[in-house]
N, C-alpha and C positions, 0 to 999 in steps of 0.2 A: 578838253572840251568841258562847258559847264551842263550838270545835269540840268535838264530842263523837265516839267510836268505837264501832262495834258488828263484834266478831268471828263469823263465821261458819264452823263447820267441815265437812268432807264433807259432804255431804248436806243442808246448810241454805242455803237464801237469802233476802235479804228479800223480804215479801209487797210493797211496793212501794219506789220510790228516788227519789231525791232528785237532781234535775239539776244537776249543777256540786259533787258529791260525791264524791271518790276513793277507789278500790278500789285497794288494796296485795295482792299475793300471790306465793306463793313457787312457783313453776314449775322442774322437773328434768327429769334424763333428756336433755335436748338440749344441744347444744355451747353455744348464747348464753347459756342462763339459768344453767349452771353454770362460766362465764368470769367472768359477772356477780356471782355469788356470790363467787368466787374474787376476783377485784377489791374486791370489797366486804369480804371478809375483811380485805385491806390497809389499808382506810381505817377501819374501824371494829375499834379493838383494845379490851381488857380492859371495861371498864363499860360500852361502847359495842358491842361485838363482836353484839348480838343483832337490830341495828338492820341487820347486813349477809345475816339471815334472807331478806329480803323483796328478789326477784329481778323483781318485773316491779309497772307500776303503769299504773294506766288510768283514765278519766275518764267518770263518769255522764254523759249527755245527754237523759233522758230518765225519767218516771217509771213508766215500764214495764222498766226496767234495760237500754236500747240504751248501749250503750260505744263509744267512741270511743277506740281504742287502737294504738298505732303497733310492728309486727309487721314479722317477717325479709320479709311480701311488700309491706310498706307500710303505711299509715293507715286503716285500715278499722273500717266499724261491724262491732260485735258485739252480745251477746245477754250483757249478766254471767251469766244462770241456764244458759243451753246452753253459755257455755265455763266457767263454774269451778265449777259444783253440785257436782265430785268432789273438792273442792279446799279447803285451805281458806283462806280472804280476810277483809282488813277492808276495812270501807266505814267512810271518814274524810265527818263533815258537818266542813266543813270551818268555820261558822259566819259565811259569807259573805252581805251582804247578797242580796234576790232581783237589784237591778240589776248588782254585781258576779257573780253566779250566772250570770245572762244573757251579759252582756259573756264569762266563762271559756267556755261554750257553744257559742255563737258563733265563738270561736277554733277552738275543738278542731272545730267541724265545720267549718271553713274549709281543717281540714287535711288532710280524709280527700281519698286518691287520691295526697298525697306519699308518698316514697321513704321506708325504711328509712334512715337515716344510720349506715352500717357503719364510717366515718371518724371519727365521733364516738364508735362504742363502743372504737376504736383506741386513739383520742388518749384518752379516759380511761383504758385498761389503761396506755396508756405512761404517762401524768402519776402515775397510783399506785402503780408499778412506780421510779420513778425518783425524785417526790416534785416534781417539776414543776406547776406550778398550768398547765396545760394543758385548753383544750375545743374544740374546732374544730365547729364549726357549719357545714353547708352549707346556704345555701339552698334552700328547697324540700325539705330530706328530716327525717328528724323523730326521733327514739330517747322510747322510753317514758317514765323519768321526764324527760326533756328538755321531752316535750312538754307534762304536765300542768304541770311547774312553767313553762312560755310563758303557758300559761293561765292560769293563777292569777297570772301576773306580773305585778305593779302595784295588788295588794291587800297589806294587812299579810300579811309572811310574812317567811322567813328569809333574811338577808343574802347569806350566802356558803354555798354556792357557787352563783356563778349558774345559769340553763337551763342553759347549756353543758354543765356538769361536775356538774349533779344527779344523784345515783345515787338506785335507788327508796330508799337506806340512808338520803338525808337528808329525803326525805318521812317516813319512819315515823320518823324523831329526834327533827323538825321537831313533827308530831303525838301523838308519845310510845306509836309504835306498837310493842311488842315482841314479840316471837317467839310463839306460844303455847305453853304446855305441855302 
């Protein structure tokens, strides 16, 4: 199946969702997601620069829209329609078999209750800052697009860069997610 995208802006979300589908969105106002932006400015220049729009990314687990999302206090469930109805996201189907669906799932709730990996979002400012292929992973702690691309790891997807050094810039590349107007 090919993934397919649906954008949602302010005030919209889907009436239901699809388990093992990612949600892309661009979050401000706070020091990570405008670090992240900043970072992702670096890596994603000229044809590519709108792909560095999209600041945080999270994983459907459910068809009631529970998320699975890896946050400055950890790995925790969330609710997509009570955190981003003011926001606006895409939900990526990402065209993944139901047992690959299950198997991503599955992961992502294996990981709720791990740490935030603040060492990982380091080591990616430095490796983009410097040009370093750099991504330090610690066990047990988890950064946003890190985790979704764990999940989905081992389905067709894209090469490089691995979990480590996933920024949410190369899910939405990956997907052909761009900025909205």
């Amino acid at each position: 199946m090919t993934p397919t995208l649906t954008a949602y802006p302010p005030g919209r979300s889907p009436q239901a969702t699809t388990p093992g589908d990612i949600v892309l969105t661009h979050r401000h106002r706070k020091i990570m997601p405008t670090a992240i932006s900043f970072a992702q400015r670096l890596a994603f220049r000229g044809p590519e620069r709108p792909y560095a729009h999209w600041s945080h990314a999270a994983l459907i687990v459910s068809t009631t829209g529970t998320l699975v999302e890896a946050l400055s206090g950890g790995v925790r469930q969330t609710n997509l329609t009570e955190r981003y109805l003011e926001r606006e996201f895409h939900v990526i189907s990402t065209g993944a078999s139901p047992q690959d669906r299950g198997q991503t799932v599955a992961y992502a709730i294996s990981t709720l209750g791990q740490r935030y990996s603040w060492w990982a979002d380091a080591s990616l400012l430095l490796g983009l800052l410097t040009g370093l292929k750099i991504g330090l992973a610690v066990g047990g702690q988890q950064f946003c697009s890190g985790s979704v691309a764990r999940a989905i790891d081992g389905r067709p997807r894209f090469i490089d860069p691995e979990p480590a050094r996933c920024l949410p810039g190369h899910l939405a590349k990956h997907y052909a997610v761009l900025e909205a107007a």
